[in-house]
C-alpha positions in Angstrom: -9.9 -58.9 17.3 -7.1 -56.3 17.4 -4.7 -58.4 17.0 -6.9 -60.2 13.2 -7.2 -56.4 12.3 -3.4 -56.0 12.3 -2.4 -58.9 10.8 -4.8 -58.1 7.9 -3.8 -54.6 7.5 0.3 -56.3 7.0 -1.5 -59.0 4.8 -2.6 -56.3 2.3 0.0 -53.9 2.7 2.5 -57.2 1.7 -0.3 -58.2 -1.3 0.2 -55.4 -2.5 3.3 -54.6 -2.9 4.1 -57.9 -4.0 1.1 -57.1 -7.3 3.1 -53.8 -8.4 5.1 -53.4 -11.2 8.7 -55.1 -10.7 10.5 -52.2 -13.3 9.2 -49.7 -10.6 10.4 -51.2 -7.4 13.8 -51.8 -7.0 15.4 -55.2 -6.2 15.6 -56.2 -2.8 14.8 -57.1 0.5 11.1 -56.7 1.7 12.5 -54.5 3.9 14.0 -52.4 1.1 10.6 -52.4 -0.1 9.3 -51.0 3.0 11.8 -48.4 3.1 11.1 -47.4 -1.0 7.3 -47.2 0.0 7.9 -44.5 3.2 10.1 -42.8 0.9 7.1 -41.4 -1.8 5.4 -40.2 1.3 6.0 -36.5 1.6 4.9 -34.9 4.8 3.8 -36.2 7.9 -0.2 -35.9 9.0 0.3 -33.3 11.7 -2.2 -30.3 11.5 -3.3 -32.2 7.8 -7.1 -32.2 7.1 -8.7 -35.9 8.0 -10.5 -38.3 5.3 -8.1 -36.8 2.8 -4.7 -38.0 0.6 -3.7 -36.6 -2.4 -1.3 -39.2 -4.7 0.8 -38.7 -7.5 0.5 -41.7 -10.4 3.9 -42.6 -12.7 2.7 -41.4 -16.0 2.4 -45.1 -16.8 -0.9 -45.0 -14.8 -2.4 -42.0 -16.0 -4.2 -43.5 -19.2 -5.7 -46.2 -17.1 -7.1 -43.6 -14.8 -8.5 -41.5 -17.5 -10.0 -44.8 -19.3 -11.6 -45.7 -15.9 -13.2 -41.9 -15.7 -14.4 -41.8 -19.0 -16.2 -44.9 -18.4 -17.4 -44.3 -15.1 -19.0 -40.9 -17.0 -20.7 -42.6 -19.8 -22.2 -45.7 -17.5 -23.3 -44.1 -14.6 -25.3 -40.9 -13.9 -23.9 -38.2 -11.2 -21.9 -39.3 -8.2 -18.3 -39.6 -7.6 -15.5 -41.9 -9.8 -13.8 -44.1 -6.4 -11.8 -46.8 -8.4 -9.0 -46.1 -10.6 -8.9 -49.3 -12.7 -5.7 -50.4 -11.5 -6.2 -53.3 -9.4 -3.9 -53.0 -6.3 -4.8 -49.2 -6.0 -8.7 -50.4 -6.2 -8.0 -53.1 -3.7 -7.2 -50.3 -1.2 -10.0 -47.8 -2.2 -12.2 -50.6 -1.6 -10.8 -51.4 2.2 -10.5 -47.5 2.5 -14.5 -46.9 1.1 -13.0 -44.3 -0.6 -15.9 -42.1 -1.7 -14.2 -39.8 -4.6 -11.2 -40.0 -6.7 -10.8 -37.2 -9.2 -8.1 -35.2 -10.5 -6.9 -32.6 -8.3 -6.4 -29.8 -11.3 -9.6 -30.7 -13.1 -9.7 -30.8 -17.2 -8.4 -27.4 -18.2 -9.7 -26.9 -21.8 -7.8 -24.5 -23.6 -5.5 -25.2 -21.0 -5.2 -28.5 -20.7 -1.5 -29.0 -23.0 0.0 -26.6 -20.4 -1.4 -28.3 -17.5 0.2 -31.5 -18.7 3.0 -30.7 -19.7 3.6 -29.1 -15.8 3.2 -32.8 -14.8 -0.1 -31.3 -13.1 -2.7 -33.7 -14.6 -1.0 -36.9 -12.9 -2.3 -35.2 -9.5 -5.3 -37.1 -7.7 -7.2 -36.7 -4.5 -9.0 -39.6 -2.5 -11.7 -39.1 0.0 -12.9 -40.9 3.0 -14.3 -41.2 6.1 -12.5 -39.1 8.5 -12.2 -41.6 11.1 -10.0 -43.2 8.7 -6.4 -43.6 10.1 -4.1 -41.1 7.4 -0.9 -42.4 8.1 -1.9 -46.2 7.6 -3.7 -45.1 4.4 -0.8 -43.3 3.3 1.4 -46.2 3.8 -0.9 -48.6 1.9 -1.0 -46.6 -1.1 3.0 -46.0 -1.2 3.3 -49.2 -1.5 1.7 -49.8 -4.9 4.4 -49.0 -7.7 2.2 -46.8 -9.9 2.1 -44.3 -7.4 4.9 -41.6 -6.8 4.4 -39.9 -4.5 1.9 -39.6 -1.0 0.8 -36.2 0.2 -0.7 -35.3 3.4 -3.0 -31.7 2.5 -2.0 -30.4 5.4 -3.7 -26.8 6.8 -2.6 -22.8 6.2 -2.8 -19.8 8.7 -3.4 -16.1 7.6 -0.4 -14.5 8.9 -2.1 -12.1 11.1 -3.2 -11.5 14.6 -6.5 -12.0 13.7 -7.9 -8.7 15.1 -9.8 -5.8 13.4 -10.4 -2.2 14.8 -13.8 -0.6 12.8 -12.3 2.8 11.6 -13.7 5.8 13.6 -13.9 9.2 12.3 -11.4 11.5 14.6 -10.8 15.3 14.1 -7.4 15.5 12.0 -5.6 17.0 14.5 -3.4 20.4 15.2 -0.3 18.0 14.6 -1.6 16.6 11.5 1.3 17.3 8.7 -0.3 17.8 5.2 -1.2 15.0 2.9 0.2 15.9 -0.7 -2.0 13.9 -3.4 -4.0 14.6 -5.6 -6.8 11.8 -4.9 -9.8 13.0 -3.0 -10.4 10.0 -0.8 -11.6 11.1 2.8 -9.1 8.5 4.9 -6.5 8.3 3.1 -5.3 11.1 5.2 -4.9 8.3 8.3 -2.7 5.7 5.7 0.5 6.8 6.8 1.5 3.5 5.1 1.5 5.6 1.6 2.1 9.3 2.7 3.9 9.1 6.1 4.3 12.7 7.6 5.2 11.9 11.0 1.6 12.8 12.3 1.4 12.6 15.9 -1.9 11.6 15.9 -0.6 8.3 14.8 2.5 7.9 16.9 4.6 10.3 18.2 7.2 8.0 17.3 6.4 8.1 13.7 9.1 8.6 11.1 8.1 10.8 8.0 8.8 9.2 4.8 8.2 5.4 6.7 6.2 4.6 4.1 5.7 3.3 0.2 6.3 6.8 -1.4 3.1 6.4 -3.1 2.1 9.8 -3.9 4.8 10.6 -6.4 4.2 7.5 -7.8 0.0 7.8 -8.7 1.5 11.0 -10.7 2.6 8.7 -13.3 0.3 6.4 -12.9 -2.9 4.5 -11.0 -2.6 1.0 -12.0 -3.5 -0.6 -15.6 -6.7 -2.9 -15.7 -4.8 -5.8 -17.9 -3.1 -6.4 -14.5 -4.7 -8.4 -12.5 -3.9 -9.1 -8.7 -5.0 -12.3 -7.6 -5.9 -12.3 -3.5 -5.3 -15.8 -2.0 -6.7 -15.7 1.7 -10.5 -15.2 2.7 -13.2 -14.2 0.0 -13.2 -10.6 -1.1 -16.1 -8.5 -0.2 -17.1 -7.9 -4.4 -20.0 -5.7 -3.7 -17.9 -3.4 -1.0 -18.4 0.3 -2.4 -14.6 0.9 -2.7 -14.1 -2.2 -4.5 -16.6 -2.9 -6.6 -15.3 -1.1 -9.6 -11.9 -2.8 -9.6 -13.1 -6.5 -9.5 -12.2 -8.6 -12.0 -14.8 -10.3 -13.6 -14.6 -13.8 -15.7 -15.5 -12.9 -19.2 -16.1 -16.8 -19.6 -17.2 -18.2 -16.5 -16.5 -22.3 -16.6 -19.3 -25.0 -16.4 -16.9 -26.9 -13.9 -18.1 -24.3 -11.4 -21.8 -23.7 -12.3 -20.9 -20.7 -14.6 -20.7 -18.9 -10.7 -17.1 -18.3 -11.0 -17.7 -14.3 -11.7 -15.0 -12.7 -9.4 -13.3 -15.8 -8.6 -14.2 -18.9 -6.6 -14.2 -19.6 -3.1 -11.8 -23.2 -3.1 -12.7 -24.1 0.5 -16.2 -24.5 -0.2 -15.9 -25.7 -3.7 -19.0 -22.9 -4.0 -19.1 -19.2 -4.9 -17.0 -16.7 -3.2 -18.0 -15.4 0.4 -16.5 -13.3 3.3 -19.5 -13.3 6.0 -19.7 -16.9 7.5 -19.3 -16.8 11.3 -20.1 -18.9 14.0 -19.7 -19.1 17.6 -18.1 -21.8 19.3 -19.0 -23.6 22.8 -16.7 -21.5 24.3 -18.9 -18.5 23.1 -15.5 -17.2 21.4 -16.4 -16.2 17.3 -14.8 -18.4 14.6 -14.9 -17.5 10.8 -13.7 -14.9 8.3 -12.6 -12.0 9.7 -12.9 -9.7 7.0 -8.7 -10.4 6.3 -9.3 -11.1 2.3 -11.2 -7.4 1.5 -8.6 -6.0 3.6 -5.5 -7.2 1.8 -7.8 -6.6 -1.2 -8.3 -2.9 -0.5 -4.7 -2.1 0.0 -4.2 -3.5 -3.0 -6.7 -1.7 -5.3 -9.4 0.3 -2.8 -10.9 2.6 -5.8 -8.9 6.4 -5.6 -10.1 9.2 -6.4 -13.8 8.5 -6.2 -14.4 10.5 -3.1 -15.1 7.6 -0.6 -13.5 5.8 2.0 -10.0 4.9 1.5 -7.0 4.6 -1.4 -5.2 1.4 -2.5 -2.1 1.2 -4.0 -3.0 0.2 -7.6 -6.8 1.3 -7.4 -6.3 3.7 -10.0 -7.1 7.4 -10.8 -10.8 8.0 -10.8 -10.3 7.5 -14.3 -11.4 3.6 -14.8 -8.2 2.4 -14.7 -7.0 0.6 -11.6 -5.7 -3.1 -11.3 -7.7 -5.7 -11.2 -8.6 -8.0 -8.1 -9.4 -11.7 -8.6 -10.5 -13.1 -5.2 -8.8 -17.0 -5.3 -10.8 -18.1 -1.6 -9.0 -20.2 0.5 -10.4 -19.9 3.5 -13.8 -20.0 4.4 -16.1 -19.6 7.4 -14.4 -22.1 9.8 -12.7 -23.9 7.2 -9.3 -23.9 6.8 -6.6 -24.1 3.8 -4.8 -27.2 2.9 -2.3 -28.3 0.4 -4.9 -29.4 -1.8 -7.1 -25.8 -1.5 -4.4 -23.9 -1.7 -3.0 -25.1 -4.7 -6.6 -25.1 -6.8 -6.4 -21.7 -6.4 -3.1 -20.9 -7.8 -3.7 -22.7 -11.0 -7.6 -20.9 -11.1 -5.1 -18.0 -11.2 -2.5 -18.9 -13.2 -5.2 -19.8 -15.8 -7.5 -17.3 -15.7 -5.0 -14.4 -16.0 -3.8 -13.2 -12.8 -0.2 -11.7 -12.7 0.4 -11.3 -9.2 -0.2 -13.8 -6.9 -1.1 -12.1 -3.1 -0.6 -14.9 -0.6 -0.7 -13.7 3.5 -0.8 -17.0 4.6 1.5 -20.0 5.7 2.1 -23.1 6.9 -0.1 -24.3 10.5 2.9 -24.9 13.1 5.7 -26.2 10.3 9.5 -25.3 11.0 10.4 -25.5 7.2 13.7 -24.1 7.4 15.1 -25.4 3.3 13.7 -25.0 -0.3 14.7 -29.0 0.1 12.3 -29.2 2.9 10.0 -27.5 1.5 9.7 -29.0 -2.2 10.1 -32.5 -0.3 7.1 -31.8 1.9 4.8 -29.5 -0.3 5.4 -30.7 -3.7 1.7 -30.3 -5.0 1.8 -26.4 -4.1 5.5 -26.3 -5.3 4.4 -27.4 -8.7 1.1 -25.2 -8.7 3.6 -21.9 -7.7 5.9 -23.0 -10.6 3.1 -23.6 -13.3 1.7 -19.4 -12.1 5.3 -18.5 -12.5 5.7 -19.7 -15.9 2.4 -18.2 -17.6 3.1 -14.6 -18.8 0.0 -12.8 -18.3 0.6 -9.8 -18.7 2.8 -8.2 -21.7 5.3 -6.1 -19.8 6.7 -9.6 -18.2 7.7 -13.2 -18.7 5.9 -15.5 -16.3 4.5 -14.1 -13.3 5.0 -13.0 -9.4 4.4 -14.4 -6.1 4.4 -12.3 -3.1 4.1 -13.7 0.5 3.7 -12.8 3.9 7.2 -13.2 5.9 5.3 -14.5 8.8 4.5 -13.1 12.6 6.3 -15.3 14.9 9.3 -13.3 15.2 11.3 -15.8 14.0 14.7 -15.6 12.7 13.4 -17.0 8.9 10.7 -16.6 6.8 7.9 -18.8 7.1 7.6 -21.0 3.8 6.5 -20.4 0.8 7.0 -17.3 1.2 10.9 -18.5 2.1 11.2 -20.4 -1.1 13.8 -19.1 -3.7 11.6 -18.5 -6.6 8.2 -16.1 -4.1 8.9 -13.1 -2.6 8.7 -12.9 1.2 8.0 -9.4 2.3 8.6 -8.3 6.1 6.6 -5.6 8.6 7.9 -2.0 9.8 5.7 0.3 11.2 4.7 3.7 11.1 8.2 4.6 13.7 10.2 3.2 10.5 11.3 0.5 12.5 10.7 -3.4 12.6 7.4 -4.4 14.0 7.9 -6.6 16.6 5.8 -9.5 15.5 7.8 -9.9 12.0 9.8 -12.2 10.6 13.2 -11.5 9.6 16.7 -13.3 8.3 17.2 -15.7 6.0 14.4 -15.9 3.4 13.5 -12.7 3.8 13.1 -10.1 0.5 11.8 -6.5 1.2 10.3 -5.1 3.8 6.6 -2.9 3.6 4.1 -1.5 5.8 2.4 -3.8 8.1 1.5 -1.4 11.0 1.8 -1.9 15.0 -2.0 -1.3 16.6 -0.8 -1.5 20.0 2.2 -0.1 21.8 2.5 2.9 19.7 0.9 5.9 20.9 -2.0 6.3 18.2 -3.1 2.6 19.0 -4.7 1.0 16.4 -4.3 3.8 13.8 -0.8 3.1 13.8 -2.1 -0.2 12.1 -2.8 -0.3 8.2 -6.0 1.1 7.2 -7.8 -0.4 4.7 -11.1 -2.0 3.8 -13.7 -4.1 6.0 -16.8 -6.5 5.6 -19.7 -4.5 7.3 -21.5 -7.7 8.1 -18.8 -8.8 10.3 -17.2 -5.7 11.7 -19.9 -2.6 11.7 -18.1 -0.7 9.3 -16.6 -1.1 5.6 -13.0 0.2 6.8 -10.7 -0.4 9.3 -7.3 -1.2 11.1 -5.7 -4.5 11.1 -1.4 -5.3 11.6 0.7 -8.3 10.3 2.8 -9.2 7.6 -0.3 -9.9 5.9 -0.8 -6.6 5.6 2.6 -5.6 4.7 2.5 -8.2 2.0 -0.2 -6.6 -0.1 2.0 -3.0 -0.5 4.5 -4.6 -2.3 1.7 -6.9 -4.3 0.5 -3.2 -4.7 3.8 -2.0 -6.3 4.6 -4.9 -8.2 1.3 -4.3 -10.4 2.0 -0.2 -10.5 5.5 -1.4 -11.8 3.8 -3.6 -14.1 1.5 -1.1 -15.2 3.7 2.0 -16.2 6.1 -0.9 -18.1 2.7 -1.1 -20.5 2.4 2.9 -20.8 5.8 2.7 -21.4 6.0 -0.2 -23.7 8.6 -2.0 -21.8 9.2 -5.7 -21.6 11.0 -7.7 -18.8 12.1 -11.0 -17.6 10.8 -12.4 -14.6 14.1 -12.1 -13.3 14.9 -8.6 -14.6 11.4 -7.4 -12.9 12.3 -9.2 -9.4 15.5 -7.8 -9.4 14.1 -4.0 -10.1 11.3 -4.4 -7.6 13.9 -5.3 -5.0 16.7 -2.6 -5.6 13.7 -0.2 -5.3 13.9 0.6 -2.0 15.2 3.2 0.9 17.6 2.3 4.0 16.3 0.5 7.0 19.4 -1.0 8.5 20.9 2.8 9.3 18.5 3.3 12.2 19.1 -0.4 13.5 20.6 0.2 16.9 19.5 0.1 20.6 16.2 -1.0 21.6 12.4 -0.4 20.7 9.5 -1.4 23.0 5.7 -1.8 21.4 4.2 -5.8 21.5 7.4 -6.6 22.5 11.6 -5.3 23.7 13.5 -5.9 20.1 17.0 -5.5 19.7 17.2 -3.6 17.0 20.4 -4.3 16.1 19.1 -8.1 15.8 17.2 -6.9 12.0 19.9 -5.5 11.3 20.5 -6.8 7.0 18.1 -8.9 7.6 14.7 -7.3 6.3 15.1 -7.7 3.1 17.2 -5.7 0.8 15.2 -2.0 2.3 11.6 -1.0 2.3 10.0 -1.0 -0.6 9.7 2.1 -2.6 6.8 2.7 -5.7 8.2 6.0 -7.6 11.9 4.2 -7.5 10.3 1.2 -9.4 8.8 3.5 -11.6 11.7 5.8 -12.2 14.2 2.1 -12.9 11.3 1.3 -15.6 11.8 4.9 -17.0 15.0 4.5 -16.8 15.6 8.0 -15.3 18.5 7.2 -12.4 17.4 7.6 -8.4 19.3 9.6 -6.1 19.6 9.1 -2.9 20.2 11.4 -0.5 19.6 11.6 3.5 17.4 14.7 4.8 19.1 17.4 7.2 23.1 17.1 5.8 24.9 18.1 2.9 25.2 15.8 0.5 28.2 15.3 -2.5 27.1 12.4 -5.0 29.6 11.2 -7.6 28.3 11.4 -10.9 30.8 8.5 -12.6 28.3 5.6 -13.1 25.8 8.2 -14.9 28.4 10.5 -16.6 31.3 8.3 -17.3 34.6 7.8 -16.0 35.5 11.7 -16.2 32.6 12.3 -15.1 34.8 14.6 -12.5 37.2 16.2 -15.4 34.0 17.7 -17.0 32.6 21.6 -17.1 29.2 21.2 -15.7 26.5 24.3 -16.8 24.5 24.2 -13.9 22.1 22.4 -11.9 18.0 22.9 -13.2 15.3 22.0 -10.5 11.5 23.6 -10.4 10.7 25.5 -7.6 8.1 23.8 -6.3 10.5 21.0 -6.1 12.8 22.6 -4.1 9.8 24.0 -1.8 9.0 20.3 -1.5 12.3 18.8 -0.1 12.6 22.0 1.7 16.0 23.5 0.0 17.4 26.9 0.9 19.8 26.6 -1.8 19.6 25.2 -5.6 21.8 22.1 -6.0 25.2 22.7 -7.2 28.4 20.7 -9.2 31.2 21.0 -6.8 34.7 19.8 -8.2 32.6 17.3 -10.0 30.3 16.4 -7.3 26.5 17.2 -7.2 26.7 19.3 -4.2 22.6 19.1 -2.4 20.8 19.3 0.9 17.5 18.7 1.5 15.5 19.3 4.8 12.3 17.2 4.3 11.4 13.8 2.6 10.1 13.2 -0.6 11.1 13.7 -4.6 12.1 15.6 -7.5 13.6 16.1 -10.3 16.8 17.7 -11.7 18.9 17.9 -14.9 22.8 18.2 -14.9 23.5 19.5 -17.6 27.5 19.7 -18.9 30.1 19.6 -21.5 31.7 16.8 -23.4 35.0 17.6 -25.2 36.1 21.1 -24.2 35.3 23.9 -22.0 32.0 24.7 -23.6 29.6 23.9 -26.9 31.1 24.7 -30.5 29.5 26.8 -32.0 30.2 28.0 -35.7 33.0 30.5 -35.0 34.2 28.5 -32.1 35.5 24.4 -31.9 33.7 23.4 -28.8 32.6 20.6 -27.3 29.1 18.9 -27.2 26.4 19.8 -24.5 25.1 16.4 -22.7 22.2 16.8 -20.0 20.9 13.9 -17.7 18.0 13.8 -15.6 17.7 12.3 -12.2 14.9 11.9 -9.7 16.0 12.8 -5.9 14.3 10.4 -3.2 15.5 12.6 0.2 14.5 10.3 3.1 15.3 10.5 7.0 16.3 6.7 6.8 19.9 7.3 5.6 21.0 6.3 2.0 23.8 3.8 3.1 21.6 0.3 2.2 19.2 -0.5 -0.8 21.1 -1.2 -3.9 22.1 0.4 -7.2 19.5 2.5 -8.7 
């Protein structure tokens, strides 16, 4: 019987390559044949989802399959479409008892030129019964010539430990160093991850200054609701009190989804959007959401300033403005994301006006270490990140931004996509300054941000990143988690304040021009690199060393590039002498400077004893703690001071500058 099963299984595979199209096969041997057919498929089936394939037709085969839809709509009433109208494709959906066969990007109405013009409507995905063997399947279908390519949907991870720690209310502390902003939200006093003052209570390791500079930053501005942030991990908690306010919400929710499609749409459940669904396993252990989505959500765009709970980075001023929040679902309950999930819910986005794409997850146990190996193996997601990357919504930029999780396997490279050339891959630090020990780092790797340490440091888990909860799984609406997952969402954060103060300021970028300022927007890491540091794990420290990304990622030097006011950057606790050349010219040192203007306050802030100086052409400054300001140099061009009408003179020139004095050196992190 086994050995009749076999020899009908080669029968069919031979039939039907023998009925394709001889222009799309090339000449040869059966074997060569063989060899052409194992070529179009893409991955392999480890940790892919069972009873599933997803195929890519030759555009010779598309109007065929649209002809067969059409008809299979107008004859029969409800159920799935399982044959394509191509014979030796149908042959093999009959022996598979394929149960569904539809487009994997459905029609996308006003849409729909865009989508095929990505190449995106010749997608399809096939379903069966699970006990199905995938890699015979897969091999039966490369084998027919209008097919391109074979693709496994193989499953995603969120890139966290998969912990949460319910925020408890603590007394602030003797040690507690004050929290300058002018939001009045209750914790944001324990997110070091914005305002880092070295508070013991957190670690007595921390660093002050280890963090995203936010405060300086929510000065010029809260976030801009035309920017919209799309979350792709678990569902985001819509009704959560500190969220609520900045979700997006579909002006035109789409048929294709029961009109239910208000905040987004959960993909993994092809229903609407959840964040509750838990179950317990034989083992007794609990498997389902986690509350991970409303978390990377909240640090995103938690509401500020409206007296409750906790701040995100773009949740605005208390003033209705804020970024928006799209929640793109990807995982679900117990059930995972795949290829096929994954990429829905970037084109949802990429359609429905997202900017930002948020992504803190990866691949489940892949070793992708190429952008060859990874366009090879992925190319369904590849051509969904591409299509989000090329739709400009949002008027300050061409195209659009994905930002991904480095990974937490320590590894020396970035997980993919987050690796690939065109996303941004954001590593961890903690609140000590330094690398956490679960990140990734190396080759791949972009900026580092915030992700938190809850163990090993001495404040436990409030040395994690505090953010927002789901109450029906954890007790509480706020809490603690750590990961690259949640260092991912700071520089999501950023990316849409960036965006947001290019509108006020009625500035207009290139994807490229954008990337490149959100990168060089950063303070030094690498200076502190040396000996060891022992939390979850002994690092080497010098092991990060230029490889965690191009610094840590700074939101008042993004803003200040889109200004166009210059950064300086100066280390705390020395005497400083910057060169003026690249901002006054060549004789920038030959030049009679007037003086040095700062504001008080300013000065008070950075804690200077003395007001900043020109010294033989050099501004002369020392500041003794972190944070910014701003000064104007003023001088003379053309003599030794301004003409006047009695007196030829030259002409007075004044340039302002924003000071970012940090205590992580000013050697690394680019041209500002």
């Amino acid at each position: 019987m086994q050995n009749t099963k076999k020899f009908l299984i080669f029968a069919s595979l031979l039939f039907a390559a023998c009925t394709s199209d001889p222009l799309q096969e090339p000449a040869g041997t059966a074997g060569d044949a063989g060899e052409t057919a194992v070529s179009k498929i893409c991955n392999t089936s480890a940790h892919a989802a069972r009873g599933t394939l997803i195929a890519k037709f030759d555009d010779e085969a598309v109007p065929t399959l649209e002809q067969a839809a059409a008809q299979y709509a107008a004859t029969r009433s409800g159920g799935a479409m399982t044959r394509s109208g191509i014979a030796p494709v149908d042959e093999i959906l009959a022996d598979l008892h394929v149960t569904s066969l539809e487009r994997v990007f459905p029609d996308a109405g006003e849409h729909e030129a865009r989508t095929r013009a990505a190449g995106l409507h010749r997608w399809y995905v096939l379903a069966f019964d699970e006990e199905q063997d995938l890699d015979e399947a897969a091999r039966r279908l490369a084998a027919v010539a209008e097919i391109s390519k074979i693709q496994f949907s193989v499953k995603r991870r969120k890139a966290f430990d998969g912990k949460a720690y319910p925020f408890r209310e603590e007394p602030r502390g003797a040690t507690r160093g004050l929290v300058r902003s002018d939001f009045n939200d209750p914790n944001l006093f324990w997110q070091w991850h914005y305002i880092n003052n070295a508070d013991q209570a957190v670690a007595t390791t921390a660093l002050a200054g280890a963090d995203i500079n936010a405060a300086d930053a929510w000065k010029l501005t809260g976030g801009d609701r035309r920017v919209i942030v799309a979350i792709v991990d678990e569902g985001v908690k819509y009704t959560h009190p500190d969220l609520a306010a900045n979700m997006w919400t579909n002006p035109n929710p789409s048929k294709e989804y029961d009109y239910q499609d208000i905040h987004g749409w959960n993909f993994a459940a092809d229903a609407p959007i959840s964040w509750d669904r838990v179950e317990t396993l034989p083992n007794g252990q609990k498997d389902g959401d986690s509350g991970h989505g409303t978390h990377v959500a909240g640090t995103v765009a938690a509401v500020n300033n409206n007296g409750l709970g906790v701040a995100g980075v773009a949740g605005g001023t208390g003033n209705g403005d804020g970024v928006q929040i799209m929640s793109c679902q990807i995982f679900s309950g117990s059930t995972d994301a795949t290829d096929l999930i994954v990429s829905r819910a970037i084109k949802y986005a990429a359609d429905h006006g997202a900017s930002i794409l948020q992504c803190s997850y990866g691949y489940e146990g892949a070793g992708i270490r190429s952008d060859r190996e990874y366009e090879k193996s992925a190319p369904l997601e590849v051509e969904a990140i591409r299509y989000f990357l090329a739709q400009s919504n949002c008027k300050a930029m061409d195209g659009g931004l994905a930002v991904y999780s480095a990974g937490n396997e320590s590894k020396p490279y970035s997980d993919y996509p987050g690796g690939y050339r065109d996303c941004i891959s954001v590593t961890s630090f903690s609140a000590d300054g330094l690398p956490a020990y679960y990140t990734c780092y190396g080759p791949g790797c972009n900026i580092a941000a915030p992700g938190g340490e809850t163990g090993g440091l001495s404040g436990g888990e409030k040395a994690g990143v505090l953010s927002t909860l789901c109450s029906e799984i954890s007790g509480t609406d706020y809490g603690y988690m750590q990961g690259t997952s949640m260092a991912c969402p700071h520089v999501s954060g950023v990316a849409a304040l960036g965006l947001s103060y290019a509108l006020a300021k009625g500035k207009h970028y290139t994807r490229e021009e954008f990337v490149s300022m959100l990168l060089t927007s950063v303070n030094d890491i690498d200076a502190r690199l040396e000996g060891t540091k022992t939390t979850g794990a002994t690092l080497n420290l010098e092991d990060y060393r230029g490889k965690m990304g191009t610094g840590t990622v700074d939101a008042y030097q993004l803003l200040m590039q889109i200004e166009g006011t210059p950064c300086l950057k100066v280390s705390t606790g020395r005497l400083e002498l910057i060169t003026l050349t690249q901002h006054f010219g060549g004789s920038a040192q030959n030049l009679t400077y007037r003086g040095v203007e700062i504001a008080k306050e300013d000065m008070e802030k950075l804690g200077m004893t003395a007001e900043p100086e020109m010294y033989n052409g050099q501004l002369m400054i020392k500041c003794t703690k972190p944070g910014v300001a701003r000064i104007t140099v003023k001088a003379v061009g053309g003599g030794n001071r301004p003409g006047s009408e009695t007196i030829m003179g030259g002409i007075e020139i004044s340039k302002e500058f924003a000071v970012i004095a940090r205590e992580t050196g000013a050697e690394n992190g680019g041209w500002l």
